[in-house]
Every structure is written in C-alpha cells, then in structure tokens.
ZADO-1210 file (C-alpha; in nm, 4 decimals, padded with zeros to 6 digits):
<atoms>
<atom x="02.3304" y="02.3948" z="-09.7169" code="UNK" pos="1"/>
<atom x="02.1915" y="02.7156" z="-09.5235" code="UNK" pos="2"/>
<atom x="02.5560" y="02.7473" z="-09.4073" code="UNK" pos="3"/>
<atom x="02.6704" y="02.7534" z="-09.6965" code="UNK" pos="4"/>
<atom x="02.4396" y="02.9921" z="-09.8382" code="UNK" pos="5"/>
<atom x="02.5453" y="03.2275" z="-09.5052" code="UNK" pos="6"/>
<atom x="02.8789" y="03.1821" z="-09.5800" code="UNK" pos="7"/>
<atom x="02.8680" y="03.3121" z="-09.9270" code="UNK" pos="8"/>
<atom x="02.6573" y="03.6038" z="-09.8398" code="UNK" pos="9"/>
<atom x="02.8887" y="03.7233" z="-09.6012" code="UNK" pos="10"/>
<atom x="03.1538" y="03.6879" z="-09.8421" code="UNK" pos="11"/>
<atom x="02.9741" y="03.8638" z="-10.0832" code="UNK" pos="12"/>
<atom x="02.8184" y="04.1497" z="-09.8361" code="UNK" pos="13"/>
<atom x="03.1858" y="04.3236" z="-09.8731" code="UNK" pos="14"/>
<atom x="03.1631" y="04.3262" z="-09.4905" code="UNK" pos="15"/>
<atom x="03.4660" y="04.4101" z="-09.3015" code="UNK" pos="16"/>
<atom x="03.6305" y="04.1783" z="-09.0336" code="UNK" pos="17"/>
<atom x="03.4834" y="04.2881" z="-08.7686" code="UNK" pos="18"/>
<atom x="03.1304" y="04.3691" z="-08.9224" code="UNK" pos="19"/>
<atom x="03.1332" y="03.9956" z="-08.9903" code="UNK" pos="20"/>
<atom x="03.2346" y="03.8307" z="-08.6720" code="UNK" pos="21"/>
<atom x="02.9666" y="04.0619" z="-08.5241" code="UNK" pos="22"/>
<atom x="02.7359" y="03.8869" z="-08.7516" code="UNK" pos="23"/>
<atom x="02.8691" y="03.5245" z="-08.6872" code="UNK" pos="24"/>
<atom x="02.8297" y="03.5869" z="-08.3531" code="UNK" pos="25"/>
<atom x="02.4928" y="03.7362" z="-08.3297" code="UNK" pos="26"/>
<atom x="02.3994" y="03.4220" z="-08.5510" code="UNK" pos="27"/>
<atom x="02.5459" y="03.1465" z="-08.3690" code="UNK" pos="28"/>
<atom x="02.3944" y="03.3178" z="-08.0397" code="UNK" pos="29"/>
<atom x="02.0737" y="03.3535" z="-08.1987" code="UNK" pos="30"/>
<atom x="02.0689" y="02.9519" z="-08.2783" code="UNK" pos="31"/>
<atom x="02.2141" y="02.8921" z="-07.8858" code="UNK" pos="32"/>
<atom x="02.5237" y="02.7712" z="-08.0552" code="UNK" pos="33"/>
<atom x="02.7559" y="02.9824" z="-07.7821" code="UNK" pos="34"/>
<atom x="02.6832" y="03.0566" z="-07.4612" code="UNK" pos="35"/>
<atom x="02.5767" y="03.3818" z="-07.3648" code="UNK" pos="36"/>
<atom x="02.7061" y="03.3926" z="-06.9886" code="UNK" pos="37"/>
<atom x="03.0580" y="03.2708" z="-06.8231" code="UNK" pos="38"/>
<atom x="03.0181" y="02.8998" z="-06.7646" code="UNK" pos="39"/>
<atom x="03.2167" y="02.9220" z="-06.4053" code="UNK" pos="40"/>
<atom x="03.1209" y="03.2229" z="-06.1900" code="UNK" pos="41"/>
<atom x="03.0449" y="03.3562" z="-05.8707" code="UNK" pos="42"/>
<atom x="02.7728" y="03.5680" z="-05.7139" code="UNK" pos="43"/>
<atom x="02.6641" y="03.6571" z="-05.3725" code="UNK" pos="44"/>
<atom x="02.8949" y="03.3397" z="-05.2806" code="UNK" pos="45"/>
<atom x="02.7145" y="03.1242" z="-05.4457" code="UNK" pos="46"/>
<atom x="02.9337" y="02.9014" z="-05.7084" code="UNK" pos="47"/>
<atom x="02.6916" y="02.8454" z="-06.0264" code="UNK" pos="48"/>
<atom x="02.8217" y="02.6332" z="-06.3552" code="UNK" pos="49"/>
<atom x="02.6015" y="02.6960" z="-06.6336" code="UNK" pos="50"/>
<atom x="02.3927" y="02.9274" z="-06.4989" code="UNK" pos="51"/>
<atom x="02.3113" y="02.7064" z="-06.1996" code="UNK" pos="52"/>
<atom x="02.4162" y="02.7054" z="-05.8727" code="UNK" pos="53"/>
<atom x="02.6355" y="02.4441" z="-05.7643" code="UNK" pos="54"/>
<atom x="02.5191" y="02.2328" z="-05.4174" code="UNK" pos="55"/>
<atom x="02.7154" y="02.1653" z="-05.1379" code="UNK" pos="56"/>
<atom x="02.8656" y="01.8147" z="-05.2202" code="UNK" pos="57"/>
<atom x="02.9333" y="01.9386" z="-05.5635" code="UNK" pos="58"/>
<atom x="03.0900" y="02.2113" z="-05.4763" code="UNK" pos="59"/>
<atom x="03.3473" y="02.0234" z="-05.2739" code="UNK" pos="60"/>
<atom x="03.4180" y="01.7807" z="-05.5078" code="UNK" pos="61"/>
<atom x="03.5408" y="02.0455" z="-05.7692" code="UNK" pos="62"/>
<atom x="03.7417" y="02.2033" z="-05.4848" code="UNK" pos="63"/>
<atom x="03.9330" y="01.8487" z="-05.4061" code="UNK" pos="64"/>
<atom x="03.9485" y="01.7835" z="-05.8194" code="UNK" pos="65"/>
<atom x="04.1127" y="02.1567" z="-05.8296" code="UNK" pos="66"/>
<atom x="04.3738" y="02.1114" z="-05.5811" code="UNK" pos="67"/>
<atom x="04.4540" y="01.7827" z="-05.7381" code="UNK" pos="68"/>
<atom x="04.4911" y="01.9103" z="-06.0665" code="UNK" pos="69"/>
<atom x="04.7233" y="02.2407" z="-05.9126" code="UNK" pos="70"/>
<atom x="04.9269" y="01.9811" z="-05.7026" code="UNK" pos="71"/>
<atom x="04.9538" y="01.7295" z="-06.0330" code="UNK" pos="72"/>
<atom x="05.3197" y="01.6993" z="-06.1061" code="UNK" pos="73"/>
<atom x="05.2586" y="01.5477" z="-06.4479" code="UNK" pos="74"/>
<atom x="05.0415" y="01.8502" z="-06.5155" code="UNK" pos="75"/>
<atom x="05.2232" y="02.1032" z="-06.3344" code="UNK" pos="76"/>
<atom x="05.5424" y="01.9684" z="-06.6176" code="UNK" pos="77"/>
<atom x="05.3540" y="01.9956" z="-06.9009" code="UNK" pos="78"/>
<atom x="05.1893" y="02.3229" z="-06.7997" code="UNK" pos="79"/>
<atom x="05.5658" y="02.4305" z="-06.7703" code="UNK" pos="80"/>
<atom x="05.6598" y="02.2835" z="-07.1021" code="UNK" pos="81"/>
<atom x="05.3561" y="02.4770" z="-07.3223" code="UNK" pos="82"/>
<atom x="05.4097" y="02.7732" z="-07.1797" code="UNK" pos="83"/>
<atom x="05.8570" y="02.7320" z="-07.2663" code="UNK" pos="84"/>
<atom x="05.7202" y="02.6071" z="-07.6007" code="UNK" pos="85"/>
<atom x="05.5005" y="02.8715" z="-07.6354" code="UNK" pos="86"/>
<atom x="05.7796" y="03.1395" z="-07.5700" code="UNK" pos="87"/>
<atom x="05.9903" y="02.9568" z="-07.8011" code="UNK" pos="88"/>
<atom x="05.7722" y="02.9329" z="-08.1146" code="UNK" pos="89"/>
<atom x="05.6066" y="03.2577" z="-08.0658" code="UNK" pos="90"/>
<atom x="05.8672" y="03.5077" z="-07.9667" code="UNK" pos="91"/>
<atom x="06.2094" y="03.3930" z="-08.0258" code="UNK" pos="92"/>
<atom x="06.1507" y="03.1745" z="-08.3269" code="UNK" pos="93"/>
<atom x="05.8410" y="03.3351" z="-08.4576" code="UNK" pos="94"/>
<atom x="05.8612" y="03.3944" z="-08.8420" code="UNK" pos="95"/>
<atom x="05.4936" y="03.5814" z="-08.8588" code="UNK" pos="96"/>
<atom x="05.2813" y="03.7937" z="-08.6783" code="UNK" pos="97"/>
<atom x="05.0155" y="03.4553" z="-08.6790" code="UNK" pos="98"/>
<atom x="05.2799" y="03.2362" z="-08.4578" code="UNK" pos="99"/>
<atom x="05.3133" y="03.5319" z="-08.2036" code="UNK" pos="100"/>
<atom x="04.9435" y="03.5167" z="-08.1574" code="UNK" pos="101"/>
<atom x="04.9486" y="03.1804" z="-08.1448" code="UNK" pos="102"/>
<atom x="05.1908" y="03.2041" z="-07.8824" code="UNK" pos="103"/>
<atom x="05.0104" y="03.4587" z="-07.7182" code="UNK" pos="104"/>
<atom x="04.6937" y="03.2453" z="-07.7099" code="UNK" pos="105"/>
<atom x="04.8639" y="02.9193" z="-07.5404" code="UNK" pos="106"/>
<atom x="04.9970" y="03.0944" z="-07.2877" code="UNK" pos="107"/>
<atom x="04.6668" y="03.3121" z="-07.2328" code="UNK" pos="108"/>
<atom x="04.4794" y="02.9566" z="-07.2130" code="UNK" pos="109"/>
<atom x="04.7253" y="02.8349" z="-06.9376" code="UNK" pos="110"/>
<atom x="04.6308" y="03.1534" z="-06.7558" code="UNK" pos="111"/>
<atom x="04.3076" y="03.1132" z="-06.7188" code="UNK" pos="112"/>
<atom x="04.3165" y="02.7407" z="-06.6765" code="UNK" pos="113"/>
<atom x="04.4862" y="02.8529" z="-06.3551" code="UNK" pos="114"/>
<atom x="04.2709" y="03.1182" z="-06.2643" code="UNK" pos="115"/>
<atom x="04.0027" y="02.8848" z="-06.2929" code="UNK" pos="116"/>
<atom x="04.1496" y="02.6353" z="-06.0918" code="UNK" pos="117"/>
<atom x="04.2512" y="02.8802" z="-05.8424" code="UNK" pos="118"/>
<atom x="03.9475" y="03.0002" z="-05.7994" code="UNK" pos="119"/>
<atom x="03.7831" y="02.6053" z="-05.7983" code="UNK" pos="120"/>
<atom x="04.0342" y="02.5882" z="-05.4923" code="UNK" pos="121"/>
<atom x="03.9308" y="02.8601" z="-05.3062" code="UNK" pos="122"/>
<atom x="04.2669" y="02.9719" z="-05.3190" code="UNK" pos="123"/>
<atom x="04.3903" y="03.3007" z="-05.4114" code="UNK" pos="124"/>
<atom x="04.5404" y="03.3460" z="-05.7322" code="UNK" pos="125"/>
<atom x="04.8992" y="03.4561" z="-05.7785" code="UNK" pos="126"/>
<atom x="04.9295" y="03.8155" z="-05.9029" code="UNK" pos="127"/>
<atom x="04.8483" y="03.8819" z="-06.2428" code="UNK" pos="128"/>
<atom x="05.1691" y="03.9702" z="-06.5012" code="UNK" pos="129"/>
<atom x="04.8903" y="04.1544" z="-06.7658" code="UNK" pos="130"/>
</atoms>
C-alpha cells in the first residue's frame, strides 16, 4: 500500500524523468533495496564480493569457475548468438528507438559478463570497442 501511495505521488509531483529516478533511487537505497558499492571489485589486490574480501581458496575457485565458463563452448555459442540477435533486432530490423536500446543493452550485458569473467580469470581483457 505505501508503494502505492509513492507511486502516485510521484506521478502527481509533475516531476520530470530524471527528477524521479533520482528519487526512486535515493528511496530504494535508503530502504537497502540496491546496493550502494560494485559487488565484484578490486583494491590493493585484494578481491572483495560484497564488500568483503574474498580468501584464498575462494578466490581460486572463482578463478577455475571463470576459465570454465570463458572456455564453455555451449556458452561461448550462445554468447555468439545474443550478441548476432542482438545486432539483428536492434539495428538492422529495429522499428523504434526502444528495440535499439534494447539491443544496445544485450550486447552491453555480454560485455561486462566478459569483463567480469576476465577479470575472475586473472586474465587480461581484450581491448575495449567503446
């Protein structure tokens, strides 16, 4: 019911886009609903997931689980076949500006699966195409 009620305010504040996912977002961070750090990153070496750094045995077992998932030939053909699909529906076939973004978005996501992975890997990532 309160989200509801939210809802309609901001509906009814005359807000602009932007003005209100600013205020979504400073909501849903306020309740802990989204995470206010990266959930992968690295400092000082140190690997950390969630905010906490990652041990030793951990640490290799997401290496060996990212190299498997890179070398995965199942999931190496289906990475290929979003991205073709994605090139497909949202450039050549795309009928609005929503499937280009669309597009746009799938093949983002497959970039920074990779990166991720990559980096998981310890192996350098191949240049970027941004």
């Amino acid at each position: 019911m309160i989200f509801k009620l939210g809802l309609k305010l901001i509906q009814w504040s005359g807000l602009t886009t932007d003005r209100a996912n600013e205020l979504t977002s400073m909501m849903l961070d306020k309740l802990g609903a989204l995470p206010i750090r990266d959930i992968i990153y690295v400092e000082n070496n140190q690997l950390f997931l969630n905010g906490s750094p990652v041990d030793h045995e951990k640490a290799r077992l997401l290496r060996e689980s990212a190299i498997s998932a890179l070398n995965n030939q199942a999931l190496n053909l289906i990475r290929e076949h979003v991205d073709f699909a994605a090139i497909t529906h949202g450039v050549h076939r795309a009928e609005s500006p929503t499937q280009m973004i669309f597009g746009k978005a799938a093949l983002w996501y497959g970039q920074q699966e990779r990166k991720f992975l990559e980096e998981l890997a310890q192996r350098e990532p191949p240049p970027s195409e941004d």
